[in-house]
DRENDO-1510 file (C-alpha; in Angstrom, 1 decimal, always signed):
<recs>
REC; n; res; u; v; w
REC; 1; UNK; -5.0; -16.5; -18.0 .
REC; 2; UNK; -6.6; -12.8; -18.1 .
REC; 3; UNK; -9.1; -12.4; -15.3 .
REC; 4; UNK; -12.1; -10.2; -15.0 .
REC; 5; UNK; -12.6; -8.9; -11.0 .
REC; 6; UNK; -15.9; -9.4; -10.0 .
REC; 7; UNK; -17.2; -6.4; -7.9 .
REC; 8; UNK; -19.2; -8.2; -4.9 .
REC; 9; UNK; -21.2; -5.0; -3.4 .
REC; 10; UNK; -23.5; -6.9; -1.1 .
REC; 11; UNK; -24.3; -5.5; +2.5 .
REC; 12; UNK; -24.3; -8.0; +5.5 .
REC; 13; UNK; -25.6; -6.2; +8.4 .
REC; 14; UNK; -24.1; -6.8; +11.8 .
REC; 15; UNK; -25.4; -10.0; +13.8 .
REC; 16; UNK; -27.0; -8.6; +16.9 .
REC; 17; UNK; -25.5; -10.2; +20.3 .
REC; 18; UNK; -26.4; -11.5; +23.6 .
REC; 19; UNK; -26.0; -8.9; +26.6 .
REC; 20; UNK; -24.6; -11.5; +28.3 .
REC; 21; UNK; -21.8; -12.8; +25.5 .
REC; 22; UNK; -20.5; -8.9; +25.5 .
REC; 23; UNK; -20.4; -8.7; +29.1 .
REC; 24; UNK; -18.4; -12.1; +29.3 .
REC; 25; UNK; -16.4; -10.7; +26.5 .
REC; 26; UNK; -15.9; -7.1; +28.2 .
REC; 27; UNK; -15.1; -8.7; +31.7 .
REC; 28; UNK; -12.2; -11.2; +29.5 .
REC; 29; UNK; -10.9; -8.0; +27.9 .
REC; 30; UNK; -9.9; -6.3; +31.4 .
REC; 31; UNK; -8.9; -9.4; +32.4 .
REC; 32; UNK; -6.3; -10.2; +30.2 .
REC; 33; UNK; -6.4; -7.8; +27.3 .
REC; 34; UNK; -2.7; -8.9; +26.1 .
REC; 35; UNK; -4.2; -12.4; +25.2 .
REC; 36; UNK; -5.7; -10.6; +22.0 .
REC; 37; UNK; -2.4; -8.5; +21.5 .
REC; 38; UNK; -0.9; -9.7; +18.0 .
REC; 39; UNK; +2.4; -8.4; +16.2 .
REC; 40; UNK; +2.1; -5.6; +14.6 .
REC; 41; UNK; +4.8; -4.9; +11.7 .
REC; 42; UNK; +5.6; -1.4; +10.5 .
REC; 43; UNK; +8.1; -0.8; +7.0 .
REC; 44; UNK; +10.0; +2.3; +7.6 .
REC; 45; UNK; +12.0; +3.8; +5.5 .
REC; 46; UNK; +14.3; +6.8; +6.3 .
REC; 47; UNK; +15.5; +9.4; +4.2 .
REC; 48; UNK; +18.1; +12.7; +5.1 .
REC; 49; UNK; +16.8; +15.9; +4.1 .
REC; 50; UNK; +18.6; +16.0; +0.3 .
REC; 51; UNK; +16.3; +12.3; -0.3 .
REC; 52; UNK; +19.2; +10.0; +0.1 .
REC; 53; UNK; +18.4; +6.8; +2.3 .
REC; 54; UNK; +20.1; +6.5; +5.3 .
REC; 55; UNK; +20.8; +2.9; +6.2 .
REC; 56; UNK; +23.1; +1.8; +9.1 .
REC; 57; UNK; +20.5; +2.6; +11.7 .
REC; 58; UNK; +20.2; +0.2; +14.5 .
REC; 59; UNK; +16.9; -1.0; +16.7 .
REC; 60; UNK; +18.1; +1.2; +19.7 .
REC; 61; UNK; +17.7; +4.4; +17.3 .
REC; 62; UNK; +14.3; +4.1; +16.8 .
REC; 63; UNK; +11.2; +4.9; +18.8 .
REC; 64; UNK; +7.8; +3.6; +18.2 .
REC; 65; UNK; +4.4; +4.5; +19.9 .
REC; 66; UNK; +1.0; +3.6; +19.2 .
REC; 67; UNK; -1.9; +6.8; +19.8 .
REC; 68; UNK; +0.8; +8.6; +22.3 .
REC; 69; UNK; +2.1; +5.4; +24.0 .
REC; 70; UNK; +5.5; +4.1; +24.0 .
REC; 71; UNK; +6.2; +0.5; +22.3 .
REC; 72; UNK; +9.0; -1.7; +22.8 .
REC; 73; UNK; +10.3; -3.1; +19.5 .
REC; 74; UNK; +10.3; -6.4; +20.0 .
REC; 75; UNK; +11.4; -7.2; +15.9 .
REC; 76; UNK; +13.9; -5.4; +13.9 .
REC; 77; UNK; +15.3; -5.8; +10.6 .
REC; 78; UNK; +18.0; -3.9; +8.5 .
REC; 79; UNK; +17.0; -4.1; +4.3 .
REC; 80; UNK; +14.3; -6.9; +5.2 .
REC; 81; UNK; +15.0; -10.0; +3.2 .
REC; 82; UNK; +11.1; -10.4; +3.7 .
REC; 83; UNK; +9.8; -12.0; +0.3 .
REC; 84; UNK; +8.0; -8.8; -1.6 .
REC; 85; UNK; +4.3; -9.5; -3.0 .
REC; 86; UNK; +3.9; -6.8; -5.3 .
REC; 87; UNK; +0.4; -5.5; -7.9 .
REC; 88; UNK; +1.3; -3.4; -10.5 .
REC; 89; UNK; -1.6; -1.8; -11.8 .
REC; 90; UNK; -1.4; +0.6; -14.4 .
REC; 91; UNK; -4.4; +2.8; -16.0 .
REC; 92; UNK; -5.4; +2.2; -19.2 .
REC; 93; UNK; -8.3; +4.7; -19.7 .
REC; 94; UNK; -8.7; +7.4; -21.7 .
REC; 95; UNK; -7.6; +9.8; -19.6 .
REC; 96; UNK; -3.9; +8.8; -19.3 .
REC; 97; UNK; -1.1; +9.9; -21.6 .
REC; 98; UNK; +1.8; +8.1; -21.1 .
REC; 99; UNK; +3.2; +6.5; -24.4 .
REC; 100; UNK; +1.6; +2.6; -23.9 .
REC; 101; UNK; +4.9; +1.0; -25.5 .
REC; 102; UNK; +7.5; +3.1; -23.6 .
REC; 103; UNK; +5.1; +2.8; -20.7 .
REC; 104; UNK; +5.4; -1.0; -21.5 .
REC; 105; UNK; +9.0; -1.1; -21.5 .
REC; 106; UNK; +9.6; +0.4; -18.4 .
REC; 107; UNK; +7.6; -1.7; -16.5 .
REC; 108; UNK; +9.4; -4.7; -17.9 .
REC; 109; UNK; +12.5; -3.8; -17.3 .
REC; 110; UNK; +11.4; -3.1; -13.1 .
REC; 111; UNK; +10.0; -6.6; -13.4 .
REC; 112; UNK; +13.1; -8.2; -14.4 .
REC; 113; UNK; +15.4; -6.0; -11.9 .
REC; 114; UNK; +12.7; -6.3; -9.0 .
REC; 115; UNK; +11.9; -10.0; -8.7 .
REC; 116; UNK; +13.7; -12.2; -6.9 .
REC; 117; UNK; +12.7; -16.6; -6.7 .
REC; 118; UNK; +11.2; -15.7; -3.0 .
REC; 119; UNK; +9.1; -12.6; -4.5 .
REC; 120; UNK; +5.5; -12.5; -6.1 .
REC; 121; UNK; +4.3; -9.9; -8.8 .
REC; 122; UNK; +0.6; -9.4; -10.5 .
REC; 123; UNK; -0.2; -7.8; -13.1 .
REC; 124; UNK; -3.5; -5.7; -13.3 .
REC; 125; UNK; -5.2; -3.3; -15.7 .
REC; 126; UNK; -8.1; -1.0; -14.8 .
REC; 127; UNK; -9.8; +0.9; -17.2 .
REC; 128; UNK; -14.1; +0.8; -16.9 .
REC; 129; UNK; -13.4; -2.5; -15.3 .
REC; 130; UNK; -10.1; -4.1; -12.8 .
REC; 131; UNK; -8.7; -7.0; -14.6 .
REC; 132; UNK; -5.8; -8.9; -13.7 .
REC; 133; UNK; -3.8; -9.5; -16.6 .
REC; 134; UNK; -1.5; -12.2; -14.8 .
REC; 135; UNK; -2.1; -13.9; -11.2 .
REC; 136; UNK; +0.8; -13.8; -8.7 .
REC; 137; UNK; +4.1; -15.3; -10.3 .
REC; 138; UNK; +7.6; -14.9; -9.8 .
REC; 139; UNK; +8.1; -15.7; -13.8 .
REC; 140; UNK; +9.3; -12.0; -15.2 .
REC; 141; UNK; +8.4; -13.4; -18.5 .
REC; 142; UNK; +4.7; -14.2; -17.4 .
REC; 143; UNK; +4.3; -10.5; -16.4 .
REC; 144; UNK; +6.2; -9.1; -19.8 .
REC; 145; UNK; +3.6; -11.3; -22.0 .
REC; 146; UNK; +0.7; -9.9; -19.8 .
REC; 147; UNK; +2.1; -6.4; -20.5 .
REC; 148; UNK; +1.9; -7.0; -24.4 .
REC; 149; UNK; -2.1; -7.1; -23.8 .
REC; 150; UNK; -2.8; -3.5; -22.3 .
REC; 151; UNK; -6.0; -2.0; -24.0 .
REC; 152; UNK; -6.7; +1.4; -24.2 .
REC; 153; UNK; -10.4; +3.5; -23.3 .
REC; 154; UNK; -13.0; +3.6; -21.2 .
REC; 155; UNK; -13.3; +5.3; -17.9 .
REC; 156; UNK; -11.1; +4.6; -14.6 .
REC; 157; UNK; -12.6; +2.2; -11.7 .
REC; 158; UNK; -9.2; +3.6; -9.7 .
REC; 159; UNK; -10.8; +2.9; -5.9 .
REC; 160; UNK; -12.3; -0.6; -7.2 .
REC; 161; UNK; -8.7; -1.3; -8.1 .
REC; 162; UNK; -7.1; -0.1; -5.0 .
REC; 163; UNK; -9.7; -1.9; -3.2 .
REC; 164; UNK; -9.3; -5.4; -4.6 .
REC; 165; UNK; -6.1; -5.4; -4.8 .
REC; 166; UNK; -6.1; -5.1; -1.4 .
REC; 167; UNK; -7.8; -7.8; -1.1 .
REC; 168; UNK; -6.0; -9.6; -3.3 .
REC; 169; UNK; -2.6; -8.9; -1.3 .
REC; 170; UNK; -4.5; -9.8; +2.2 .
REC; 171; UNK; -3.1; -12.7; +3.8 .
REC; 172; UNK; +0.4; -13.3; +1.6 .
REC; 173; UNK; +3.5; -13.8; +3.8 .
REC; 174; UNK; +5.8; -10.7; +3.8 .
REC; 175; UNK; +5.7; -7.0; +2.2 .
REC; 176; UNK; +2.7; -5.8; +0.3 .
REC; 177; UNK; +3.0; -3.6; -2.0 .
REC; 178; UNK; +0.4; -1.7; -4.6 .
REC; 179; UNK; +2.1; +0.6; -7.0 .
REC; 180; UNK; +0.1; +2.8; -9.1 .
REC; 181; UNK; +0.4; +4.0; -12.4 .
REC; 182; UNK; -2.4; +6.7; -13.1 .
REC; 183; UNK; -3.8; +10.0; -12.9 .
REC; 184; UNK; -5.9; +9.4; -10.2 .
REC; 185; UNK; -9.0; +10.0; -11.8 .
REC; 186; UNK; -12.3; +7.8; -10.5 .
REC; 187; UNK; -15.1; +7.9; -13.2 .
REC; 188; UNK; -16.3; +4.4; -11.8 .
REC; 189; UNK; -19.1; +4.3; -9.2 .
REC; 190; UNK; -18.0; +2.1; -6.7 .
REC; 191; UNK; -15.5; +2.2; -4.2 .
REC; 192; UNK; -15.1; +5.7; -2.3 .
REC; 193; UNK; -11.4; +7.1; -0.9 .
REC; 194; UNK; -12.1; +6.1; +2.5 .
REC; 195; UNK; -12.9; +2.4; +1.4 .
REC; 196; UNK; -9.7; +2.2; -0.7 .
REC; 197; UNK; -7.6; +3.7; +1.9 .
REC; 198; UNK; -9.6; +1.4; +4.7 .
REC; 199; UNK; -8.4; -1.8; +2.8 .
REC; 200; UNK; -5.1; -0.9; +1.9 .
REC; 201; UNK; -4.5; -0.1; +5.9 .
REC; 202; UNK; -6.6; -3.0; +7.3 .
REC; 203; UNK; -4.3; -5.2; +4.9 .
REC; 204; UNK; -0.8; -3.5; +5.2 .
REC; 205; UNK; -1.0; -2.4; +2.3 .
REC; 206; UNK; +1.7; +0.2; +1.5 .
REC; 207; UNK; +1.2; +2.3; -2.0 .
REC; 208; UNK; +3.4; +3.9; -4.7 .
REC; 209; UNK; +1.6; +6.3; -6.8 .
REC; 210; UNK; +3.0; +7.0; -10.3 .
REC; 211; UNK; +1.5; +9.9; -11.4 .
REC; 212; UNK; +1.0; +10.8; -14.9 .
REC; 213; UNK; -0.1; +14.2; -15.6 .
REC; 214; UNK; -0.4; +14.7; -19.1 .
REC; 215; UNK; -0.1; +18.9; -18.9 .
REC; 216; UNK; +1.1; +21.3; -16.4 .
REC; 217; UNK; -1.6; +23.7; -16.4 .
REC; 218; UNK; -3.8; +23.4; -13.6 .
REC; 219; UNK; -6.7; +23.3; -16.0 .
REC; 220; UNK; -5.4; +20.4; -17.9 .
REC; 221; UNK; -5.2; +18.0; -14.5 .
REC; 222; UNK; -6.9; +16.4; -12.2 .
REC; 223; UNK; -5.6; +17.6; -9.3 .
REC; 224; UNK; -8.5; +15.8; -7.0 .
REC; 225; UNK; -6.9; +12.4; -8.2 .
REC; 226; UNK; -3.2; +13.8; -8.0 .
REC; 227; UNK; -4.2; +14.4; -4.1 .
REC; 228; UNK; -5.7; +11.1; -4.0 .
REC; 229; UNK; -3.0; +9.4; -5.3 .
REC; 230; UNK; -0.2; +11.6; -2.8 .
REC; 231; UNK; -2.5; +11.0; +0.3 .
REC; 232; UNK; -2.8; +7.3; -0.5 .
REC; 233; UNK; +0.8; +7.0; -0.5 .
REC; 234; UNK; +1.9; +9.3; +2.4 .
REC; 235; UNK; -1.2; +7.6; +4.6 .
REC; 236; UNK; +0.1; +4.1; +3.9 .
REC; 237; UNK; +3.8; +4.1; +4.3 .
REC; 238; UNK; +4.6; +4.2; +0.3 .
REC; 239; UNK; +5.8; +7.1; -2.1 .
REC; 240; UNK; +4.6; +9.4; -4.5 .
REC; 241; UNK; +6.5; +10.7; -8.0 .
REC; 242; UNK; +5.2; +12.5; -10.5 .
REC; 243; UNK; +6.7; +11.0; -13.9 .
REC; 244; UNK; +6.1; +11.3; -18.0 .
REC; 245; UNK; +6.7; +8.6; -20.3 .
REC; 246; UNK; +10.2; +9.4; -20.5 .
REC; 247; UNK; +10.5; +9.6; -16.6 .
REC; 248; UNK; +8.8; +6.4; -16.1 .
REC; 249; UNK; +12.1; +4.3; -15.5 .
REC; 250; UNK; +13.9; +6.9; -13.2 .
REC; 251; UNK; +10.5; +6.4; -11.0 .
REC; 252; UNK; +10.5; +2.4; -10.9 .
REC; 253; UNK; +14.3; +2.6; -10.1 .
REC; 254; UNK; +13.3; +4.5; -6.8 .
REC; 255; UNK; +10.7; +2.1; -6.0 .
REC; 256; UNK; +13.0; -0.6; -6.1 .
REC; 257; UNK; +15.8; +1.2; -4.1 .
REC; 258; UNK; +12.8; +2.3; -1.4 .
REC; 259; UNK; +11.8; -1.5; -1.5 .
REC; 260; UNK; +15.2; -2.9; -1.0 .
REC; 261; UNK; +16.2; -0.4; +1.9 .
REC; 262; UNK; +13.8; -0.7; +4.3 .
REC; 263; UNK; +14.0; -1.4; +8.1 .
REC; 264; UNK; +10.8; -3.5; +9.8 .
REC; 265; UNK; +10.2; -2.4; +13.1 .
REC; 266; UNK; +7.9; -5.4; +14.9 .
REC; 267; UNK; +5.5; -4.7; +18.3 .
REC; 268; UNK; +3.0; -6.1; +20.3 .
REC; 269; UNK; +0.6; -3.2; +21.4 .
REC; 270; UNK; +0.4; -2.8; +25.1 .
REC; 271; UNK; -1.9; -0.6; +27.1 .
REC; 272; UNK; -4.3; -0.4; +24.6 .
REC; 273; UNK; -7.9; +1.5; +25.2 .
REC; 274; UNK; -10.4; -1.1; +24.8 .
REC; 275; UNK; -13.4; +0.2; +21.9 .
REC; 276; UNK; -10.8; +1.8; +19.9 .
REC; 277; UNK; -10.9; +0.5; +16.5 .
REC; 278; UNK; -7.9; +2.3; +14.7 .
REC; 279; UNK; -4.3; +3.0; +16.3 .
REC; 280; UNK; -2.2; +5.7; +15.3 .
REC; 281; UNK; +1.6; +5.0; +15.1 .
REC; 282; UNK; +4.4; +7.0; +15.1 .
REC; 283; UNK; +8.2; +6.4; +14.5 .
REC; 284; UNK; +11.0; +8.6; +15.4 .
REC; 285; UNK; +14.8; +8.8; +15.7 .
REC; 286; UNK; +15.6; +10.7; +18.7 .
REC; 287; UNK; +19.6; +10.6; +18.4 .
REC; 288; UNK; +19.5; +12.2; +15.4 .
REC; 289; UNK; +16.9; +14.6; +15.6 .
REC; 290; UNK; +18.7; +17.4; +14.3 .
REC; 291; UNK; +19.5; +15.6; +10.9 .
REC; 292; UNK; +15.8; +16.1; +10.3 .
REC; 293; UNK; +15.7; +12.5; +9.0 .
REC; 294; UNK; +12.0; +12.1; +7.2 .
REC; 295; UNK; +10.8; +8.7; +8.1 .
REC; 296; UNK; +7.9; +7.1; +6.0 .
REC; 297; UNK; +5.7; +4.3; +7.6 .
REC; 298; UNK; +1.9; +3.3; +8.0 .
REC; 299; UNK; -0.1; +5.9; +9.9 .
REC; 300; UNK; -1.7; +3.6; +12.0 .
REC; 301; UNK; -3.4; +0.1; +11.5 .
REC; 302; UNK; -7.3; -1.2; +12.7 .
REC; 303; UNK; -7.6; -3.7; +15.5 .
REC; 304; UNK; -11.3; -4.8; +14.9 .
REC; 305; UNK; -12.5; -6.5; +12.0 .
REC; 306; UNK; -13.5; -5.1; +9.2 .
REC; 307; UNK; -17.7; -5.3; +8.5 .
REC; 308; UNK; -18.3; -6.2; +5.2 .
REC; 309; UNK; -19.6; -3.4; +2.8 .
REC; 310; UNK; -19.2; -2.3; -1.0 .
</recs>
């Protein structure tokens, strides 16, 4: 079944409360603050400095803090077994150029490699409107049939997509992941950059941007959305490439090694700062320093909950 996303912009504003319900709450708070403390996961995946992965690495090589204070690890895992619950959205709006049938094939032949019984993949379109072509299925064939409906034209709702499928991905069990096919262009009122990137983070959300940029002159591209689509990436722990119709498999065959290679690093935040809405985290290898491994992760995740908005 092809489903249109309703955009819901509706704006609740916040419920005022007692004095003496947030001075209960503060007094709690210093209290106990670690009753609140939940697990916080973080993908991290490490590459040398020529791109390759490096895999072998071991919980005691790693060092995790959260805004300037050390964590202990508490979970670790080598090439997570974690079940993967993957949106592929690609842009079918008049501003893309990438060849629809090679386009086509490419994705079918990452569906068929990528999924696995435990994994789930949906399929979305965005154009003027977000549609998802086919709901969350671990059926390859489901997602190639869905692929054989892409339309072409109209503008690009590229932050409405980012932002529901956020929401779409928010509360499945395991990895969420968001790749990208597009140009990064936004035509659409709705959504801003901060929203998109707001969901994806208050979600765990991690992106992989596909970049289409259909000529290499700077006056040809959008280079507003190729920086979108980069900083949505880097911000959220995911990967950027820049691909043409004929590079289009080469790029799904790194997201699929990047998937399949990760480490999760688990912690539960201690000596927090109560009133601080978003924490920072950053992930090192000491012992190996000078290899000057690049390590790719969330920057940071939001501890209060989110107020509803557009």
């Amino acid at each position: 079944m092809i489903c249109k996303l309703a955009l819901h912009r509706q704006f609740h504003p916040r419920l005022p409360l007692l004095a003496l319900t947030l001075g209960f709450a503060a007094r709690l708070a210093a209290q106990d603050f670690s009753l609140q403390v939940q697990l916080v996961n973080v993908g991290v995946s490490v590459t040398d400095r020529n791109g390759a992965i490096v895999g072998g690495l071991v919980r005691d090589d790693f060092s995790l803090q959260e805004d300037g204070r050390p964590q202990r690890i508490a979970v670790f895992e080598r090439q997570s077994e974690r079940p993967l619950n993957l949106i592929l959205a690609i842009d079918t709006s008049d501003s893309v150029s990438i060849n629809r049938t090679l386009e086509e094939r490419a994705a079918r032949r990452f569906t068929q490699a990528i999924l696995r019984p435990q994994d789930r993949m949906s399929l979305f379109e965005f154009a003027s409107w977000v549609w998802e072509l086919v709901p969350f299925t671990n059926h390859a064939e489901q997602i190639d049939q869905g692929l054989r409906h892409l339309h072409q034209g109209g503008g690009t709702a590229f932050y409405d997509t980012i932002s529901l499928g956020s929401e779409r991905l928010a509360g499945r069990q395991g990895r969420k992941v968001l790749i990208l096919v597009s140009d990064g262009d936004d035509t659409v009122k709705g959504a801003t950059f901060d929203q998109a990137l707001e969901r994806a983070l208050r979600n765990e959300v991690m992106i992989y941007s596909l970049i289409d940029v259909p000529i290499e002159a700077s006056a040809g591209r959008d280079l507003r959305g190729e920086h979108a689509l980069i900083t949505l990436a880097e911000q959220t722990g995911g990967k950027s490439f820049y691909v043409n119709a004929s590079g289009l498999d080469r790029a799904f065959a790194q997201v699929s090694d990047d998937l399949r290679t990760q480490y999760l690093l688990g912690y539960y935040p201690h000596l927090q700062e109560p009133g601080t809405n978003f924490h920072r985290i950053e992930v090192s290898v000491p012992a190996r320093a000078s290899e000057m491994l690049n390590l790719r992760h969330r920057t940071g995740y939001y501890s209060d909950s989110p107020i509803p908005g557009p």
